[in-house]
N, C-alpha and C positions, 0 to 999 in steps of 0.2 A: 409517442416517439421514444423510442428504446436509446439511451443511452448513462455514460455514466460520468462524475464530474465531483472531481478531487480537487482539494481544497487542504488548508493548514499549513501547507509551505512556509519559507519564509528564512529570513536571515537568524541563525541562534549562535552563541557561541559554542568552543569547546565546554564538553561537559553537558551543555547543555540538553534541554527537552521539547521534543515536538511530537503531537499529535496528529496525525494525516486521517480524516476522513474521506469516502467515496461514498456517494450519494446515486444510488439507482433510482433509474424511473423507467417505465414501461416494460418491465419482467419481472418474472416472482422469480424472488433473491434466492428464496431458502432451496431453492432445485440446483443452485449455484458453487460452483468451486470456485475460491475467489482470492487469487494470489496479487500479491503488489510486487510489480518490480521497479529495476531502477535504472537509468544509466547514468555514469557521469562522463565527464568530458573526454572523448579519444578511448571510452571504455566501449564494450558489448554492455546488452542490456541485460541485466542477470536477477533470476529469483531474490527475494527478500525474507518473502516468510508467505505461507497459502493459509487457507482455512478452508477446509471440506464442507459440505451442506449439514453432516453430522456433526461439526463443531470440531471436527480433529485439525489440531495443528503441524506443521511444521517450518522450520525455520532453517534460514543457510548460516553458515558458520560464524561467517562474519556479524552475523547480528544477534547470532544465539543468547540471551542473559539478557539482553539489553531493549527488546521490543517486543512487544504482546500483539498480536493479531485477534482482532475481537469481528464479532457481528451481530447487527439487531434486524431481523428476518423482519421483522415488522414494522421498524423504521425505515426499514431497506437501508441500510446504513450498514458500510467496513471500516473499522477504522484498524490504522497503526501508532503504537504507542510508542516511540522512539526516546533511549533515556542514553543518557552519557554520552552525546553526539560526539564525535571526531572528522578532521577536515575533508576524509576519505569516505565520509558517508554522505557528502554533499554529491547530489544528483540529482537529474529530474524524478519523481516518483511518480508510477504510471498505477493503476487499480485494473483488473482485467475479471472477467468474467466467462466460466466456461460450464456450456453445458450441451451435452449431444453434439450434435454440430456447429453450435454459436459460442465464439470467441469473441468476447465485447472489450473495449479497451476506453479507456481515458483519455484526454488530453494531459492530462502529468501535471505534476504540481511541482516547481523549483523547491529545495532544501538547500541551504547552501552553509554551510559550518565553519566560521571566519569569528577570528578575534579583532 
């Protein structure tokens, strides 16, 4: 069964740090472009940060400095590294998967950034 299933969410305050992984199963990762996005409330759902099958990155403005996008081809594992959270960064976060003609998508993990 091909899917994929985010995890790390969770209440943190400002300032603070969260970790989001995306756990694939049934496709090889490393032929994958693999971006996270996000939506919050009353928002569109908008990029976060990608990572290419060759390990290149890139990130949207708003998160630029403050989150790493990583991957373990052989864990089949993505994760995002979220640092200095603010209340504006609370949203569902989705993991997405694309390759040729397959777009795979998460169920989303809540972040939610409250003191």
């Amino acid at each position: 069964q091909v899917q994929l299933v985010e995890s790390g969410g969770g209440l943190v305050q400002p300032g603070g740090s969260l970790r989001l992984s995306c756990t694939a199963s049934g496709l090889t990762l490393c032929l994958y472009t693999m971006p996270w996005y996000r939506q919050g409330p009353g928002k569109q759902r908008e990029l976060v940060a990608n990572i290419f099958s060759d390990g290149r990155t890139n990130y949207a403005d708003s998160v630029k400095g403050q989150s790493t996008i990583s991957r373990d081809n052989v864990k089949s594992t993505m994760c995002l590294q979220m640092n200095s959270l603010k209340p504006e960064d609370s949203a569902v976060y989705y993991c997405n998967a694309i390759w040729r003609t397959r777009d795979l998508w998460g169920q989303g993990t809540q972040v939610t950034v409250s003191s």
